[in-house]
C-alpha positions in Angstrom: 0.0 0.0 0.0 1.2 3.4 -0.7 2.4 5.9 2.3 1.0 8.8 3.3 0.9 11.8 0.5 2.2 14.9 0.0 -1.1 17.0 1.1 -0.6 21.0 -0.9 -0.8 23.7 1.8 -4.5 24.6 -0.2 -5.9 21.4 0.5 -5.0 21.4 3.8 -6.4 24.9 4.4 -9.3 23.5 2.7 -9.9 20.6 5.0 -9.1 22.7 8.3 -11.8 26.1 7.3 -15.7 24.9 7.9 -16.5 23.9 4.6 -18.7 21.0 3.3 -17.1 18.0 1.8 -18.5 15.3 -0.1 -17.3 11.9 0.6 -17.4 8.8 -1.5 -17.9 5.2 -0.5 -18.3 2.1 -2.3 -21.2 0.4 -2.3 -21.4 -3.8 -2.2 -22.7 -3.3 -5.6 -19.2 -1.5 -7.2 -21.0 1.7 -7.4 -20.1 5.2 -6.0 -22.2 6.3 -2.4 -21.6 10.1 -2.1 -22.4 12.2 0.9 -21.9 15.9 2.2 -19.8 15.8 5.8 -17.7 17.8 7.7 -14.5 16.9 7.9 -10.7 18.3 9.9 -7.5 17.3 10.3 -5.9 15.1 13.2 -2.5 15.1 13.0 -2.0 14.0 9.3 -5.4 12.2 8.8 -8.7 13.6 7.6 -11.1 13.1 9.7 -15.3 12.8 9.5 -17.9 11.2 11.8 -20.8 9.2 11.0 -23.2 6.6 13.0 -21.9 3.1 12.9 -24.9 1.9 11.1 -24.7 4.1 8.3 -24.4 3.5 4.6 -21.3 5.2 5.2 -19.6 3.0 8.0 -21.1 0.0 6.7 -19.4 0.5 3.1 -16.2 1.4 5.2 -16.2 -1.9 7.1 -16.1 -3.9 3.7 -13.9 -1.3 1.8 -11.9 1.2 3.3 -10.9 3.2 0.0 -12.8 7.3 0.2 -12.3 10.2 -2.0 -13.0 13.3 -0.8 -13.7 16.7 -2.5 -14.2 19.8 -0.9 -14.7 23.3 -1.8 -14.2 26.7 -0.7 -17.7 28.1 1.2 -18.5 31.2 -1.1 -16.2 30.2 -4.2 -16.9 26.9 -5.2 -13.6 27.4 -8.1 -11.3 26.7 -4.8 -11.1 23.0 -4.3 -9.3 20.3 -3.3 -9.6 16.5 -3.8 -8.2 13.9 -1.7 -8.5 9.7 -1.7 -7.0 7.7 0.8 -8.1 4.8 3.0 -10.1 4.8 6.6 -7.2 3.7 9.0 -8.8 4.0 12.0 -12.5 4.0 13.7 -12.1 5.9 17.4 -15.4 5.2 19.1 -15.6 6.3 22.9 -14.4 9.2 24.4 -11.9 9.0 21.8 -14.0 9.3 19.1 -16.3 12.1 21.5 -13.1 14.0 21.7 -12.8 14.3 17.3 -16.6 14.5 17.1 -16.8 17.4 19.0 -13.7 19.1 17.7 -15.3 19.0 14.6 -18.5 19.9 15.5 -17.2 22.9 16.7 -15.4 23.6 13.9 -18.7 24.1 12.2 -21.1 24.7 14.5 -19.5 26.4 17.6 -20.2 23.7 20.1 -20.2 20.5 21.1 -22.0 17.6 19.0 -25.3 16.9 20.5 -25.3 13.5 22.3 -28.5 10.8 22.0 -27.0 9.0 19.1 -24.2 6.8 18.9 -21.2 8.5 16.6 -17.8 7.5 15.6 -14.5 9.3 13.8 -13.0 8.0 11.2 -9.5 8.9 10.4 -8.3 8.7 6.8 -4.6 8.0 5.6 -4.3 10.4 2.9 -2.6 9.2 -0.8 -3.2 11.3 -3.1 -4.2 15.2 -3.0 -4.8 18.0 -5.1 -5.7 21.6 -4.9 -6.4 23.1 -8.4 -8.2 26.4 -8.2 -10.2 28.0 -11.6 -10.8 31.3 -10.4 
């Protein structure tokens, strides 16, 4: 398997700022399964949440792979792609900890407990940053 990637500086930036991403998933079937999220950084890993039941996580279980693509909030011609592979689930307080960070990334505050969530970390492998305007 290939080692973590180079990640440009604008991708980063991308992934750290509160702007929607859209992940990508494979389903059992072959096909594509694409979904807006919010998503950070830990350490050198993207990170997103989702329950454990989802489409999401249950794609993830039987194929790690993701692509990510996320643009600028206000000038969708800033954008940045990424694929990698899920590494590792944190559930717990460990995976409280990420949740919230991101949570209040976007929102300010914590993320509101009553449902089960998890963090998945992704090993980057490939990134890009092109910008068109």
């Amino acid at each position: 398997m290939p080692g973590p990637a180079h990640v440009p500086e604008a991708a980063r930036a991308l992934v750290a700022g509160p702007h929607v991403a859209h992940l990508a998933t494979v389903l059992p079937d072959g096909g594509p399964h694409v979904v807006p999220l919010w998503v950070g950084w830990e350490g050198d890993r993207l990170a997103f949440l989702t329950g454990p039941g989802s489409r999401k996580a249950r794609n993830l279980a039987r194929d790690p792979r993701v692509a990510v693509s996320v643009t600028e909030t206000g000038n969708p011609y800033v954008m940045a792609t990424l694929r990698g592979r899920v590494v590792e689930v944190l559930d717990g307080d460990a995976g409280w900890a990420v949740v919230d960070r991101l949570s209040a990334l976007y929102t300010g505050g914590p993320y509101p407990r009553g449902e089960e969530r998890h963090a998945y970390l992704v090993e980057i492998d490939h990134a890009t940053a092109p910008s068109f305007g």
